[in-house]
C-alpha positions in Angstrom: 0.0 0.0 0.0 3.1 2.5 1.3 4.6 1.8 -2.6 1.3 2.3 -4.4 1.0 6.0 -2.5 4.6 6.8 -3.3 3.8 6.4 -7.5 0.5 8.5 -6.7 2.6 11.2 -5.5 5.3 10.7 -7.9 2.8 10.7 -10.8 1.2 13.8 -9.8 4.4 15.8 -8.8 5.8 14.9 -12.9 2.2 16.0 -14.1 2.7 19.4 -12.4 6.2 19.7 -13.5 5.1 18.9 -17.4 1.8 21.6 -16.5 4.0 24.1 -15.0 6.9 23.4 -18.1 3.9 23.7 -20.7 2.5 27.2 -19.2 6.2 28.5 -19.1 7.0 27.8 -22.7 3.2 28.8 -23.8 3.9 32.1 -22.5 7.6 32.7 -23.4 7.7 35.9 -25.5 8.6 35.1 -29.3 12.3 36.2 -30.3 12.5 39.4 -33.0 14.4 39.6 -35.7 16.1 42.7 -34.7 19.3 41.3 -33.6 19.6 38.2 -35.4 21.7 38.1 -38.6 20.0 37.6 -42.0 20.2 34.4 -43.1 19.7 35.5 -47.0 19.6 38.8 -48.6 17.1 39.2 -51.8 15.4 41.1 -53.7 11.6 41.2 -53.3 11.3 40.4 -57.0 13.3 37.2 -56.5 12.0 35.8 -53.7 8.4 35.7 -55.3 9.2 34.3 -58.1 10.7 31.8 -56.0 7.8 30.9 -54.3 5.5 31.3 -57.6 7.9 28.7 -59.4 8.1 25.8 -56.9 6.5 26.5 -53.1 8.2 23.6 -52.1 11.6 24.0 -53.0 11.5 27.5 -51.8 9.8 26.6 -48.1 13.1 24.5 -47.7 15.4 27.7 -48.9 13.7 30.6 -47.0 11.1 28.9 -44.5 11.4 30.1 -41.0 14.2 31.6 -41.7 15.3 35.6 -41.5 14.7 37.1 -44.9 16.6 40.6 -45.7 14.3 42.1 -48.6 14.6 44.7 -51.1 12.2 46.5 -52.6 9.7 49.4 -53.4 7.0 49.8 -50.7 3.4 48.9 -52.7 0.8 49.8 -49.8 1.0 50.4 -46.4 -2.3 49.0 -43.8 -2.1 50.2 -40.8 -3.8 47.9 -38.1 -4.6 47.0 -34.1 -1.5 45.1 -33.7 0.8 47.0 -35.9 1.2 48.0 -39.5 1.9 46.0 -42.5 4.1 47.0 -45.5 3.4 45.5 -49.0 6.7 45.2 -51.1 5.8 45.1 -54.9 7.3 42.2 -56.8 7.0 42.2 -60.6 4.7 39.0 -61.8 1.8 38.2 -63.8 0.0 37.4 -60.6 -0.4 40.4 -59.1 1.5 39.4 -55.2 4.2 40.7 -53.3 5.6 40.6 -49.9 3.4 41.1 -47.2 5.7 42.3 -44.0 4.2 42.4 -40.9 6.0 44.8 -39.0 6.9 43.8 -35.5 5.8 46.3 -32.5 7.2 49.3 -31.9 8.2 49.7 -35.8 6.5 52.8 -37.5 5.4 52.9 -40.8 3.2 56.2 -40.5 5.8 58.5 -42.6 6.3 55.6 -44.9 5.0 56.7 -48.9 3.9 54.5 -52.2 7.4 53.8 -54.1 9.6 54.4 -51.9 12.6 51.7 -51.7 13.3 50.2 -48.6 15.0 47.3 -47.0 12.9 44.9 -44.5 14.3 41.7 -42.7 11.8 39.8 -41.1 11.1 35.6 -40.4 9.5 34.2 -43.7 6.4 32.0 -42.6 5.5 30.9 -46.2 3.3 31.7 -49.3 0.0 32.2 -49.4 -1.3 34.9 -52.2 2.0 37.1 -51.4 4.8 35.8 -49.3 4.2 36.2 -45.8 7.3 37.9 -43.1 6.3 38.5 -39.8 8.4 40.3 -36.8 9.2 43.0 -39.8 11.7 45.6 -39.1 13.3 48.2 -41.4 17.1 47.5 -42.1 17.3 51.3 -43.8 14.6 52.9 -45.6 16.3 55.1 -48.7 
């Protein structure tokens, strides 16, 4: 009886270390980009087309990994949880780069065709390629 109590209690103390663990890493504050070096520099251009061409192939190049990207500023949407920039790319299919600027970057003084430089995570392709945590390397 004395052993069967001991696993009870030893069962339940590893159950509040996995509970306690989980909440700790649920709550952990995502790393930026900010002071992380880019893993690949490209044109905005270029990287669409990479993902237009084969999704695949380019997930395995540029997925979840820091993107620095050129280009000329398309659109800029303000939102609740921070701005988003649209980089133009040149293709049939009308997409671009969709960088989701990461808090406390500003994009209010930001105008139509103006070239910048943005390095942010790539998450993917979708109808324009998608970087999130977004910040401005220089804006020209």
């Amino acid at each position: 009886m004395k052993r069967k109590k001991q696993l009870i209690i030893a069962g339940a103390v590893l159950c509040l270390l996995a509970a306690a663990w989980g909440f700790y890493l649920y709550n952990k504050p995502r790393s930026g980009v900010n002071a992380l070096q880019a893993d690949t520099s490209i044109t905005a251009d270029s990287l669409y087309s990479h993902f237009a061409g084969n999704e695949q192939q380019a997930n395995q190049l540029f997925g979840n990994k820091v993107v620095e990207v050129s280009g000329v500023v398309a659109l800029v949407q303000p939102g609740q949880q921070g701005a988003s920039v649209i980089l133009a790319a040149k293709n049939d299919m009308g997409g671009g780069i969709n960088c989701s600027l990461a808090s406390g970057q500003q994009a209010d003084n930001l105008l139509v065709g103006q070239p910048v430089k943005i390095k942010g995570r790539c998450t993917g392709y979708l109808m324009d390629v998608n970087l999130v945590d977004a910040v401005f390397v220089n804006r020209k």
